[in-house]
C-alpha positions in Angstrom: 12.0 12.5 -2.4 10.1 9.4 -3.6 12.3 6.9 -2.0 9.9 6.8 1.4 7.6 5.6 -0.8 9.3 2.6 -1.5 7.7 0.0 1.1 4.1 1.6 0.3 4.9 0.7 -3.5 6.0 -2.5 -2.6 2.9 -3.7 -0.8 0.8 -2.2 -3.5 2.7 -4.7 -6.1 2.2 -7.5 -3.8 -1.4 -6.7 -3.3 -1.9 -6.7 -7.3 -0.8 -9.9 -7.8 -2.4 -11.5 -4.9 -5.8 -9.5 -6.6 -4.8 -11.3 -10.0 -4.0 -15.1 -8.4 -7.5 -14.5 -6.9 -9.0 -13.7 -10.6 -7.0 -17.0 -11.4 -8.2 -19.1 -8.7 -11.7 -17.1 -9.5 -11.6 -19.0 -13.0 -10.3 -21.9 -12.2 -13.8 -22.7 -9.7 -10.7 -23.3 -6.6 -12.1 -24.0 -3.4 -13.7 -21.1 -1.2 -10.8 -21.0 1.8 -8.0 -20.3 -1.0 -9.7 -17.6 -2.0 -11.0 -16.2 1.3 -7.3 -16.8 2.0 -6.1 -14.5 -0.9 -8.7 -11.8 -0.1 -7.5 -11.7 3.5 -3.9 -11.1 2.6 -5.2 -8.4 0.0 -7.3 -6.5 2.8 -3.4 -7.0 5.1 -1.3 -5.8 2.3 -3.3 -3.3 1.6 -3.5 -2.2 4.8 0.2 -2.2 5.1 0.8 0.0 2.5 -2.2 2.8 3.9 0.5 2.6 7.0 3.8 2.4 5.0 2.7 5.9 3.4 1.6 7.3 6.1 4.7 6.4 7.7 6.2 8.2 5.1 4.2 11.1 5.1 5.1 11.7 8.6 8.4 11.0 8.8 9.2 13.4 5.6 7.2 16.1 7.4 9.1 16.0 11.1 12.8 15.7 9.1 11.9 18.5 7.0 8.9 20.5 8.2 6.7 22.7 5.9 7.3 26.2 6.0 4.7 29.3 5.5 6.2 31.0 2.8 7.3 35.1 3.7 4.6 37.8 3.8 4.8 39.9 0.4 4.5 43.6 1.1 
């Protein structure tokens, strides 16, 4: 199920176009802080979405735990 997913998905989308307004403002020779500004909220969105999947990850592993498949004899 690839709904848990969601939140990580989000933040990644977020964090692509904060990379592509920092290209923009890159180009445009804007002033150092906006773009320090962008790259910080890159390196928090992107950390957010590392935690939203692992959130995910966990929480689809303790509602439906992985099971060892039967011996075959």
């Amino acid at each position: 199920d690839y709904r848990g997913l969601a939140p990580a998905a989000a933040f990644l989308a977020i964090a692509i176009i904060l990379v592509a307004l920092d290209l923009v403002a890159d180009a445009n020779d804007s002033s150092m802080a906006l773009r320090d500004t962008y790259s910080i909220a890159i390196g928090v969105t992107l950390a957010a979405a590392i935690a939203a999947a692992a959130g995910a990850a966990l929480w689809l592993e303790l509602k439906d735990p992985t099971k060892a498949p039967p011996p075959q004899m």
